[in-house]
C-alpha positions in Angstrom: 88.4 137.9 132.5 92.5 138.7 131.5 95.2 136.8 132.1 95.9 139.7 135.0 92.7 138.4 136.5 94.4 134.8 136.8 97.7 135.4 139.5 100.4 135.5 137.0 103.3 137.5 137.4 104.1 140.4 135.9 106.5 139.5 133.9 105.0 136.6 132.6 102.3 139.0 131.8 104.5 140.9 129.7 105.4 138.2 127.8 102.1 136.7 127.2 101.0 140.7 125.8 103.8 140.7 123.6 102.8 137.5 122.1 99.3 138.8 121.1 97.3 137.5 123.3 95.2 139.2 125.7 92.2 137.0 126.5 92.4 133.5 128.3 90.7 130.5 126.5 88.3 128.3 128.7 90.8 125.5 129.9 93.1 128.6 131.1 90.6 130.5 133.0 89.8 127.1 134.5 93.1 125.9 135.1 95.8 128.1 135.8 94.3 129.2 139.2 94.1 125.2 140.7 98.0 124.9 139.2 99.1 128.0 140.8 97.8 126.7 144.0 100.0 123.1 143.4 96.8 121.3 143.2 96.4 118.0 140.7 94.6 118.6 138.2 92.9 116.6 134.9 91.9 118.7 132.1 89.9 117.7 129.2 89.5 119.8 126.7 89.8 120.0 122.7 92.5 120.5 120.5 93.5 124.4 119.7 91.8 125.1 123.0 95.2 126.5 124.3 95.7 123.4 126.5 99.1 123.7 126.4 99.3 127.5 127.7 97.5 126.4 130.5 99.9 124.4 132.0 103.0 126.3 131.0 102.2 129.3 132.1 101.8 128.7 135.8 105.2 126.3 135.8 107.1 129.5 134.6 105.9 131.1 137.6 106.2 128.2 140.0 109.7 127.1 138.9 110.7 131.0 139.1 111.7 130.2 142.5 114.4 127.6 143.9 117.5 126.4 142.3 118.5 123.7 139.8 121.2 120.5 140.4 122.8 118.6 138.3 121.2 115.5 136.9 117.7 116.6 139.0 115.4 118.5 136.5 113.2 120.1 138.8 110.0 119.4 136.6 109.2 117.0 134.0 106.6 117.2 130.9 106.1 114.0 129.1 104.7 114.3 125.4 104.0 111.3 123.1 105.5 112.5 120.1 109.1 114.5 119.4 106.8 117.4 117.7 105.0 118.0 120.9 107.6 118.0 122.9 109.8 120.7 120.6 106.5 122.5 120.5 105.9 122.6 124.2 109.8 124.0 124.2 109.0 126.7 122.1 106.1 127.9 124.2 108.4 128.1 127.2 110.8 129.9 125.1 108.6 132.1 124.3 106.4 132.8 127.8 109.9 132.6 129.8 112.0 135.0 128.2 111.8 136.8 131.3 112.6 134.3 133.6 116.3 132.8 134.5 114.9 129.1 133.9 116.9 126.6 132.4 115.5 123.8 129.8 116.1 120.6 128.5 114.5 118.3 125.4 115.1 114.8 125.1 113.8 112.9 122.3 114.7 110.1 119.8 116.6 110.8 116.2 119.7 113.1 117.9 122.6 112.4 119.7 122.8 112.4 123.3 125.6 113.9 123.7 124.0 117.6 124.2 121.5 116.6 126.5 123.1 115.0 129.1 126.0 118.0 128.7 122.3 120.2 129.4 121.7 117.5 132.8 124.5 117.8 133.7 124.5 121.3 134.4 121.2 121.5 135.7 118.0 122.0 134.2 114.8 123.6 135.5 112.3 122.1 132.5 112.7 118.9 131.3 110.4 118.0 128.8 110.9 114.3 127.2 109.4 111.5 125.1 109.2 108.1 127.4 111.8 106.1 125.1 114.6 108.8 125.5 114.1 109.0 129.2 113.6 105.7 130.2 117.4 104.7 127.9 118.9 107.8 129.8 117.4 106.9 133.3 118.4 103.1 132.9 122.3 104.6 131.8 122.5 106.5 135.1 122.4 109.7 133.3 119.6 111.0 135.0 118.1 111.5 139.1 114.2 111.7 139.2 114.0 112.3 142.9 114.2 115.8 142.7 111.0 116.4 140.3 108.7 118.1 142.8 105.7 118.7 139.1 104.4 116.3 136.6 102.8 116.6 133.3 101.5 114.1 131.3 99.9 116.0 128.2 98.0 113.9 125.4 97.6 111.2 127.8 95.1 109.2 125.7 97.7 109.2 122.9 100.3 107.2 125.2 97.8 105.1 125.5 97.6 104.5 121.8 101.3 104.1 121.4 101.6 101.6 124.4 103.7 104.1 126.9 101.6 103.5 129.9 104.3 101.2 131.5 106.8 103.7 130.9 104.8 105.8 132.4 104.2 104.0 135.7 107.5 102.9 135.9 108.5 106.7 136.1 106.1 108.2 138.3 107.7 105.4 140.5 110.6 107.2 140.4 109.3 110.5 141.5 108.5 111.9 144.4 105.5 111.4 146.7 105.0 114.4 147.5 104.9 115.6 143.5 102.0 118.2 142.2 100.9 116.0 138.9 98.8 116.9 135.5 97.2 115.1 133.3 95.8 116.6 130.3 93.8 115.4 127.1 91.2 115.7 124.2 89.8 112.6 125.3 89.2 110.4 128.2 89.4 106.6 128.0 88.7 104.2 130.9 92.3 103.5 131.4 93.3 106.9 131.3 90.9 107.3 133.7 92.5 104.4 135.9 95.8 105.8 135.5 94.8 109.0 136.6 93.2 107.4 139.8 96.3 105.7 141.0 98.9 108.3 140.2 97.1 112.0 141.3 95.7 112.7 144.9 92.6 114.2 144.9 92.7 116.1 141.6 90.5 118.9 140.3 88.5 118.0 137.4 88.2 120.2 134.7 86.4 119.2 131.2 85.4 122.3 129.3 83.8 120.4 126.5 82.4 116.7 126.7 85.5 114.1 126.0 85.7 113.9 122.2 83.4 116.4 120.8 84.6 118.3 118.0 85.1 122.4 117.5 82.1 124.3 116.8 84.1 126.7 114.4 85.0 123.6 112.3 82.5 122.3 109.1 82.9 118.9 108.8 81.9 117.1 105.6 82.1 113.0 104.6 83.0 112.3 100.9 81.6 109.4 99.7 83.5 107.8 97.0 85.7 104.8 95.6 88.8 103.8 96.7 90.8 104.0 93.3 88.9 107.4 92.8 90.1 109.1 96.1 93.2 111.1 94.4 90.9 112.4 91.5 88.4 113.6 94.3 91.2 114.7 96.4 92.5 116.7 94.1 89.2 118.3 93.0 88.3 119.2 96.7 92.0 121.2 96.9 91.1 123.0 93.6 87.4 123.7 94.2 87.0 124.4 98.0 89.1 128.1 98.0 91.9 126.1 100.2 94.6 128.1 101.5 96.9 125.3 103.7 95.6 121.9 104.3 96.7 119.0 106.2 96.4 116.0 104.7 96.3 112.7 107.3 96.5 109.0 106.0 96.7 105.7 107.7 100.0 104.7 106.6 103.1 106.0 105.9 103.9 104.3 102.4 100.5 106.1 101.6 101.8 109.3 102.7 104.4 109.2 99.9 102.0 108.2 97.6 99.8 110.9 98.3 102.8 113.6 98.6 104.5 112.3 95.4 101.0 112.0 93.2 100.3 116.1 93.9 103.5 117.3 93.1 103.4 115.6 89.6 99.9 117.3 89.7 102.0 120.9 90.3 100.4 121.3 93.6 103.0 122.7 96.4 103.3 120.2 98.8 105.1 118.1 101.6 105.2 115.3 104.1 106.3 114.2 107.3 105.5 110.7 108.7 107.3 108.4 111.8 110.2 106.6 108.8 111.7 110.4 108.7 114.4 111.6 111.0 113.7 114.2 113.2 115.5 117.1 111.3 113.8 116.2 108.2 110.4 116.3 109.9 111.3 119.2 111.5 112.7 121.1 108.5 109.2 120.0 106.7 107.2 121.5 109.4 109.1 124.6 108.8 108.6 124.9 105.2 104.9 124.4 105.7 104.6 127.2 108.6 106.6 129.7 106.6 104.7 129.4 103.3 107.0 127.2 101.2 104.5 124.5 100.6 100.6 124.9 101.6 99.5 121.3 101.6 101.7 118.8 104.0 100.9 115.0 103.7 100.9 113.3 107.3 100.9 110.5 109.2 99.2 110.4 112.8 102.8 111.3 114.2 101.6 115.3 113.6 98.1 114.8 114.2 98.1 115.3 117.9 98.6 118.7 119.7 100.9 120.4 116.6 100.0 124.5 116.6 100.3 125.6 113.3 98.7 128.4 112.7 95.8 129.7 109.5 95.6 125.6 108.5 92.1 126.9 106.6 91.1 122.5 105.8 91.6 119.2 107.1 91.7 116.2 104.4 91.0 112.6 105.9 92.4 110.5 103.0 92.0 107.3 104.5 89.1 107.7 107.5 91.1 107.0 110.8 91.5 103.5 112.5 90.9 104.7 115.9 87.3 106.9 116.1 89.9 109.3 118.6 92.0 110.2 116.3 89.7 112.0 113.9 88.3 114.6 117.0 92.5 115.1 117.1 93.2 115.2 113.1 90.2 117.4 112.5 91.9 119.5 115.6 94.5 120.9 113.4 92.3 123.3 111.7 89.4 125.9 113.4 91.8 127.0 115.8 92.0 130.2 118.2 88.6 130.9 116.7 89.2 130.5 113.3 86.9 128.7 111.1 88.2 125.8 109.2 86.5 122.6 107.1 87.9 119.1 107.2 87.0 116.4 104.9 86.5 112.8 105.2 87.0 110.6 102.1 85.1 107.6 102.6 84.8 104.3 100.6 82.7 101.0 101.1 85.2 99.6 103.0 85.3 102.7 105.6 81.9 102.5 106.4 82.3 100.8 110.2 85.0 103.3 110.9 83.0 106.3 110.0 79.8 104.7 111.4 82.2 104.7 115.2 83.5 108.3 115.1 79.8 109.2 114.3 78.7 107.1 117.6 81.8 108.6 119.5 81.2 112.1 118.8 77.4 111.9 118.9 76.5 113.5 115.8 76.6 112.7 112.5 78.9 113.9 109.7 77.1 115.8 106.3 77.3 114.0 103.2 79.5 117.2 101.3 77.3 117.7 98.0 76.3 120.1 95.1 75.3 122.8 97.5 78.2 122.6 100.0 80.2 123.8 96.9 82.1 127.1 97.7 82.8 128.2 93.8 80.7 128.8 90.8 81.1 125.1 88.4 81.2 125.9 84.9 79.6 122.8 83.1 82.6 121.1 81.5 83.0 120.7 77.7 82.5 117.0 76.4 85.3 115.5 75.4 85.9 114.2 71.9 85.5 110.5 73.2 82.4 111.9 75.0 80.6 112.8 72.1 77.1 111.4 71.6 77.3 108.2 69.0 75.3 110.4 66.3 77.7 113.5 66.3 80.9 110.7 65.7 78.4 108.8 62.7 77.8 112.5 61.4 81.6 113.3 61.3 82.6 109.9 60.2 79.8 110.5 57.1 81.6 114.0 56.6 85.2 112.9 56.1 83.9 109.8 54.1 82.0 112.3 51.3 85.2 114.9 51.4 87.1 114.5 47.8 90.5 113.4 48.1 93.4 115.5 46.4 95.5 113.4 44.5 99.1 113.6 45.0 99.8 115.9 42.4 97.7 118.8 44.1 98.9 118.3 47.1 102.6 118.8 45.6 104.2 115.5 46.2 106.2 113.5 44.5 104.8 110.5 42.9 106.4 107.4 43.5 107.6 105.0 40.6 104.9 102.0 41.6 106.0 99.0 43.2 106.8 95.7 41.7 104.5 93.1 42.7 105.4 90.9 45.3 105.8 87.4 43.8 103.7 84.0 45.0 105.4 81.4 46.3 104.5 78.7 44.1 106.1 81.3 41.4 109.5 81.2 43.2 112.4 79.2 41.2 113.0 76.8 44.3 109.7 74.8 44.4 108.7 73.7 48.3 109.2 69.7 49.3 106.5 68.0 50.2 105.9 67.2 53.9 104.9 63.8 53.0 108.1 63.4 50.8 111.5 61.8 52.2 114.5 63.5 52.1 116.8 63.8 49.8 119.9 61.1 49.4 123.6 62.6 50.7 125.6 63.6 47.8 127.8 60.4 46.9 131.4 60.1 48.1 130.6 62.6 50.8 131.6 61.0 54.4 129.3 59.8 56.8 128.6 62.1 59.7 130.6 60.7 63.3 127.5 60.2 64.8 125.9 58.6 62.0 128.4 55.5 61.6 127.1 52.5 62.1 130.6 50.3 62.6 129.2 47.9 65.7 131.4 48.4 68.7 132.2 45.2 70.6 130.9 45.0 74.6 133.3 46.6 77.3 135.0 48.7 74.6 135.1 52.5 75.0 132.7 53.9 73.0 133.9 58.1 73.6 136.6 59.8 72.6 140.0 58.6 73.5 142.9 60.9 75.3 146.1 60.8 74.3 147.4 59.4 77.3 145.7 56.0 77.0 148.0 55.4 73.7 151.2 55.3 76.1 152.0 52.2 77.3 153.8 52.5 81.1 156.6 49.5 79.8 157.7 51.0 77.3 
């Protein structure tokens, strides 16, 4: 089956051809049809799938016909993260070049200014994180009445970062009479409850079970220390042919350990984490598709839904909190077909995590050993403080028997010898006794103030007498 096969338009199919694709992934053949025909839908599908094609395509078309208002986006996509949402802006960039559709992104770190100028003219496409829609839609700055489709993409990772009110406070504001998505790697109960109260008989499509992981992807666990995971880690990205790698840990202030320990190790690499603004993040990102850096350092923030292309491993420096959130970081690599490994490092203390991502994705994760290992090891040479106890006796025995040149073979100057130090008890001034009192003052020296001992009569004053006391206030 094509894309022709699916009821796009022609133009749309131009512009899918000249982006190199010519085949439709799973979740598209499934659900581009059901969309076209402005039915609900919930699709569950993994990461790199081409999830996000499969709703963007069939809005293009949709939203081809009708005309945009001011302050009324006639659609609305919400994304958890500001990545997602520039990256779902790209795609419709890039699929709708065709089309005279209009587009708007609002998300946190910029100024407002420009897109309320953009809602103010009218926009066809609005595609927003919940914070910045919910400040603009409590300033007035924006009409939700006149949003006829929904999308709510990475829906279990709202969940996660506690947007589900947001999210029911909005689809308050819409419509009745709206056409709503949901779409997700995974499917929690309250997703699932969410999904029941806000979409009207919706077409389920799940083209691999809720929180399995890619086929094309080798996943290995790492069992080691936690003081020992930067040595490891940087073995693995020397000895494991890696091209570009994502590297995911729990917490930011780890990220910039992690980033700032491999560059003093010469490797190439950057980060990006939630404590960056979004021009820095986004100016990372672009460093790390264009080949500047091959290794970027992340936080969750870029773990969900970012398309970056030929990312050959997967590093798990700190094994995720949430058992979700692997199937998602592991995500980033293995896509479109590709074949990529991710890594787990694991301590003692990760061993319930690990032990819930195995239970959540049903199978268990290979222990990564001697055989997994994808370049020839030359045996190391022993270091000198490695040497076996005899060799250092045998040198030590060596260097004792060598004969010693004197100075005069060697060519140096020989010094006039030293005078011996003298004794103490040899020394002109002879030491006093502890025992022995001290010695008398020398006569007709004076007494020292403190040491006078002229008796001072009761209720005199005993200190040090100002001037002004001398003057009498008679005379």
């Amino acid at each position: 089956m094509s894309f022709a096969d699916l009821g796009l338009s022609p133009k749309l199919l131009q512009a899918v051809e000249a982006s190199g694709y010519t085949d439709p992934t799973a979740i598209q053949r499934e659900a581009i049809p059901p969309v076209l025909m402005m039915k609900d839908i919930i699709g569950i599908a993994q990461t790199g799938t081409g999830k996000t094609a499969s709703f963007v395509l069939p809005m293009i078309d949709i939203l081809d016909h009708g005309r945009r208002r001011a302050l009324m986006p006639r659609s609305l996509i919400l994304e958890p993260t500001r990545e997602l949402a520039a990256q779902v802006a790209e795609n419709f960039e890039k699929y709708g070049k065709h089309h005279d559709l209009k587009m708007a992104l609002l998300i946190g770190g910029v100024q407002m200014g420009d897109q309320v100028k953009a809602l103010n003219e009218g926009v066809d496409v609005l595609i927003a994180t919940p914070g910045r829609l919910m400040d603009l839609f409590e300033r007035g700055k924006i009409l939700l009445n006149g949003c006829d489709l929904l999308v709510i993409d990475e829906a279990d990772r709202m969940l996660d970062m506690g947007f589900i009110p947001d999210i029911e406070f909005i689809c308050s504001k819409l419509p009745e009479s709206r056409q709503t998505m949901l779409f997700s790697a995974t499917m929690p109960p309250p997703i699932e409850k969410l999904a029941k109260k806000f979409l009207k008989n919706p077409k389920r499509i799940e083209v691999s079970r809720a929180a399995s992981t890619n086929k094309d992807i080798t996943a290995f666990k790492v069992k080691t220390e936690s003081r020992a995971k930067r040595e490891t880690l940087r073995w693995l990205l020397k000895h494991d042919l890696v091209e570009t790698a994502i590297i995911f840990a729990n917490r930011k202030t780890t990220v910039r350990e992690v980033n700032k320990s491999l560059q003093s190790y010469g490797f190439s690499s950057g980060e990006i984490h939630g404590d960056m603004d979004q021009a820095s993040r986004l100016r990372e990102l672009a460093r790390f598709k264009g080949g500047e850096i091959n290794i970027l350092v992340a936080s969750d923030v870029a773990a969900r839904g970012l398309d970056i292309k030929g990312v050959s491993h997967v590093f798990n420096f700190d094994t995720p909190w949430h058992p979700d959130d692997y199937v998602h970081r592991i995500g980033r690599t293995g896509r479109a077909g590709a074949k990529g490994r991710a890594f787990t490092l694991v301590a003692k203390e990760d061993a319930e995590a690990i032990e819930n991502i195995e239970k959540l994705t049903g199978s268990e994760i290979a222990i990564f050993g001697q055989k997994d290992v994808r370049v020839e090891l030359r045996p190391r040479e022993e270091p000198a403080r490695e040497r076996a106890p005899e060799a250092r006796t045998a040198q030590r025995t060596a260097e004792e028997d060598r004969p010693r040149s004197s100075r005069a073979e060697r060519g140096e100057e020989q010094r006039e010898p030293r005078e011996p130090r003298r004794r103490r008890d040899e020394s002109s001034a002879p030491r006093r006794p502890r025992d022995e009192a001290p010695a008398a003052p020398r006569r007709g020296a004076e007494p020292r103030e403190d040491m006078r001992e002229d008796p001072v009569a009761a209720g005199v004053w005993n200190g040090p007498q100002p001037d002004f006391l001398g003057t009498s206030a008679l005379g």
